[in-house]
C-alpha positions as CSV (number, residue, x, y, z in Angstrom):
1,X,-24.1,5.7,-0.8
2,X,-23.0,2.6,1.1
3,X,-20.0,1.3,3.7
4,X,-18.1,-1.8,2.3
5,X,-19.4,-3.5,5.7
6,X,-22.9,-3.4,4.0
7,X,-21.3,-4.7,0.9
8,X,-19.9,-7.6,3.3
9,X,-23.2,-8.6,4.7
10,X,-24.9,-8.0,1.1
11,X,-22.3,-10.6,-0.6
12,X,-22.7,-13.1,2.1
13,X,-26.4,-12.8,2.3
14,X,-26.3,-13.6,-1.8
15,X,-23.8,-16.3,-1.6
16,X,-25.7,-18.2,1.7
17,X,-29.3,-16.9,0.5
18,X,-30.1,-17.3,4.3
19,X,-29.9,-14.6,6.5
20,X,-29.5,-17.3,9.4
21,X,-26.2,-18.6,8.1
22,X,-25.2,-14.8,6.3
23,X,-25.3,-13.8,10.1
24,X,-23.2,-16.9,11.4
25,X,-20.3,-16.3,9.0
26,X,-20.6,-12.7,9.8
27,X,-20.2,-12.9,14.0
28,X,-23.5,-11.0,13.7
29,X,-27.1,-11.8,14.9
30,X,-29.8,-11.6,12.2
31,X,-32.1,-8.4,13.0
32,X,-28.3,-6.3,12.6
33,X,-27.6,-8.2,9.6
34,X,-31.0,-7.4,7.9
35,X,-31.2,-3.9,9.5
36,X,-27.8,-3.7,6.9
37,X,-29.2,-5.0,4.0
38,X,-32.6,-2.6,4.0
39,X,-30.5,0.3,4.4
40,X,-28.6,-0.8,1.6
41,X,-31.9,-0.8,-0.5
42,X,-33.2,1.9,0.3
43,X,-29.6,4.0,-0.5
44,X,-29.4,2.1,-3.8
45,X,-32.9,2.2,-4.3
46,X,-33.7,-1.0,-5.4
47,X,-34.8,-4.5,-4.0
48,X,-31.8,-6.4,-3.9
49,X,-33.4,-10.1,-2.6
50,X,-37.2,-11.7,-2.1
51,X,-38.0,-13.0,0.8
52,X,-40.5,-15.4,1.9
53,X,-40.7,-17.2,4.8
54,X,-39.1,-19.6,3.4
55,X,-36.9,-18.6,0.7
56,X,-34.3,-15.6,0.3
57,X,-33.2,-14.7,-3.7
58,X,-31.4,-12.3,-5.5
59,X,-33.8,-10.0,-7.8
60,X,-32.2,-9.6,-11.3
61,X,-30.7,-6.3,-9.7
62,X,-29.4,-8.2,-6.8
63,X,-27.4,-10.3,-9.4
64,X,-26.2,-7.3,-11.0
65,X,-25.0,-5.9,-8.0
66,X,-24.0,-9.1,-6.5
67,X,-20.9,-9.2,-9.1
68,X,-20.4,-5.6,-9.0
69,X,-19.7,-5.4,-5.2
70,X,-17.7,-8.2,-5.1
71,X,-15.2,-6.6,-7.5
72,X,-15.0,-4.0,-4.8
73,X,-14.2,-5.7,-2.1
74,X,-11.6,-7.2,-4.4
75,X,-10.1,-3.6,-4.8
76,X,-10.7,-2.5,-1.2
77,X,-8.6,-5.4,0.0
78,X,-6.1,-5.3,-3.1
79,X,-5.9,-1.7,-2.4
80,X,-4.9,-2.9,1.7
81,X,-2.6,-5.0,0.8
82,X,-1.2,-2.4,-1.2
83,X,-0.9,0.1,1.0
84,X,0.7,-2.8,3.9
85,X,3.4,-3.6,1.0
86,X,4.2,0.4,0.1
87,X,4.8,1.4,3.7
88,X,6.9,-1.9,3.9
89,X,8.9,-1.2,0.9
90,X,8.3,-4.0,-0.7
91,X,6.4,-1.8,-3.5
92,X,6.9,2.0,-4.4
93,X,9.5,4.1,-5.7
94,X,12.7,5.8,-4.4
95,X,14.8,8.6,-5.9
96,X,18.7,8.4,-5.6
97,X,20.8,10.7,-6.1
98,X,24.9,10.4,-6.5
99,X,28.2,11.6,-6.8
100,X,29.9,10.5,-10.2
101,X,32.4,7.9,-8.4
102,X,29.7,5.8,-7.2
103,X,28.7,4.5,-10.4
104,X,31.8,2.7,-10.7
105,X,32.6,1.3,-7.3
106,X,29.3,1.2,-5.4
107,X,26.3,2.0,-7.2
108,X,26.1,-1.1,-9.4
109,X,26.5,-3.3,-6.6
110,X,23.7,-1.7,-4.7
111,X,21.7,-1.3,-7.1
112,X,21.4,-5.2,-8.0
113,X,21.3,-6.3,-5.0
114,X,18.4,-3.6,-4.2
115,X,16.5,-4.7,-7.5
116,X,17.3,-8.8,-6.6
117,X,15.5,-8.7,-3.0
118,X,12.8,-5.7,-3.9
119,X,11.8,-5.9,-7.4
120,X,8.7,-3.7,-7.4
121,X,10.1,-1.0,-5.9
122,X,11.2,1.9,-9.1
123,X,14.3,3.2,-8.5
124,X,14.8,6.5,-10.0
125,X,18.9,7.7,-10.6
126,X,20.1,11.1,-11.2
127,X,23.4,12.5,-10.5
128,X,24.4,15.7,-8.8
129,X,27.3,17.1,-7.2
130,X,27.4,17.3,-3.6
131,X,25.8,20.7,-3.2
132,X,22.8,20.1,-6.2
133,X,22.0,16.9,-3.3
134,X,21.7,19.0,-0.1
135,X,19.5,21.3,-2.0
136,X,17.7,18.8,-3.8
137,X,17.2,16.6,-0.2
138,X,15.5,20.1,1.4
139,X,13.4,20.3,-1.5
140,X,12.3,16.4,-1.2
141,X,12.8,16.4,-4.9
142,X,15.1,13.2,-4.2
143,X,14.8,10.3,-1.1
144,X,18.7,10.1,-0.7
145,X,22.0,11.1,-1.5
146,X,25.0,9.5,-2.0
147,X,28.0,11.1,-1.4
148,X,31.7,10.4,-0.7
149,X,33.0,10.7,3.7
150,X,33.1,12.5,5.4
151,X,30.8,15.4,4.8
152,X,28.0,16.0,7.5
153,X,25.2,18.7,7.2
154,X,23.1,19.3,9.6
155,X,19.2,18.5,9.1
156,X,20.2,14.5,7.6
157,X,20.4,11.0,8.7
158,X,24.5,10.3,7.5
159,X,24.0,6.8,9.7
160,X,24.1,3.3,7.9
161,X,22.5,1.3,10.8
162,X,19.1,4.4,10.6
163,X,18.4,2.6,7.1
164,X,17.8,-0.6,8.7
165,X,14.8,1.2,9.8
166,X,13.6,2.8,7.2
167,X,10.9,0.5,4.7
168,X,11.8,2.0,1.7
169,X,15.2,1.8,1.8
170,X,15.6,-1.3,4.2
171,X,17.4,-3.5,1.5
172,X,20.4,-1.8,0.8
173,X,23.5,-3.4,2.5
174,X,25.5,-0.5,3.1
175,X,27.9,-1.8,6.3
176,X,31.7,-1.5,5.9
177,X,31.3,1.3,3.0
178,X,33.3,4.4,2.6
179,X,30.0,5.9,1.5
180,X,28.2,8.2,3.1
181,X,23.9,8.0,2.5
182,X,22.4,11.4,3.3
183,X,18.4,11.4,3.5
184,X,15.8,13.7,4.7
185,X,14.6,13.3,7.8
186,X,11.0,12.4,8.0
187,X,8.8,15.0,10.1
């Protein structure tokens, strides 16, 4: 197999055919950079450039390859990026959970707003009574509860200003509510 950093010295090498300026762009010095490239042909298996003295160029399996690896870079860094954006919150999903009075008077407001500033993020709603949410919080089978105050249980976060922290969730407004959030503590 191969590392995505031999992918990186293998895609600059192709698009610079010169392993002088491939090792420039790379911060690297050349006898590294073409160390990388023959143990990339020899785990693949197949000549990827020929060289001359004066002349580096992709073999027809080097072309192949060539547009092949650069899709994968792509997807490494697309799958980064994802990954940056998820634990942010700006992408994923949340399940919420609530008390029938909160989709009249809070819910819908949240809801919006949550869906205005975060659109990729799914948000999953189910109601339950108060009891079907503590059990359903211990069995992760939701991310938060909403419930009417006061009612503390041990085990959850029942603070507004704790979502503030919390990526997922950070873009609900929930100051000044008679609401109260439960959520399951992250161990």
């Amino acid at each position: 197999m191969f590392e995505l950093s031999q992918l990186r010295c293998f895609t600059t090498v192709a698009t610079e055919l010169n392993f002088r300026r491939a090792a420039e762009r790379l911060n690297m010095t050349q006898p590294p950079l073409s160390r990388q490239i023959q143990l990339l042909e020899h785990n693949l298996g197949v000549e990827l450039f020929t060289r001359s003295t004066r002349s580096v160029a992709l073999t027809a399996a080097g072309r192949a390859f060539f547009i092949e690896a650069q899709t994968l870079l792509e997807r490494a860094q697309q799958a980064a990026i994802s990954a940056r954006r998820f634990a942010e919150g700006d992408i994923g999903s949340v399940t919420i959970s609530f008390v029938g009075s909160a989709v009249y008077e809070f819910l819908p407001r949240v809801i919006a707003e949550a869906r205005l500033k975060q659109p990729q993020v799914k948000i999953s709603l189910t109601e339950m009574n108060t009891y079907q949410q503590h059990e359903a919080l211990r069995a992760r089978r939701i991310d938060l509860g909403i419930v009417r105050a006061p009612l503390f249980q041990p085990g959850y976060d029942a603070n507004h200003s704790c979502w503030r922290c919390r990526p997922i969730i950070g873009w609900l407004t929930l100051t000044q509510s008679r609401w109260l959030i439960w959520m399951a503590r992250r161990f």
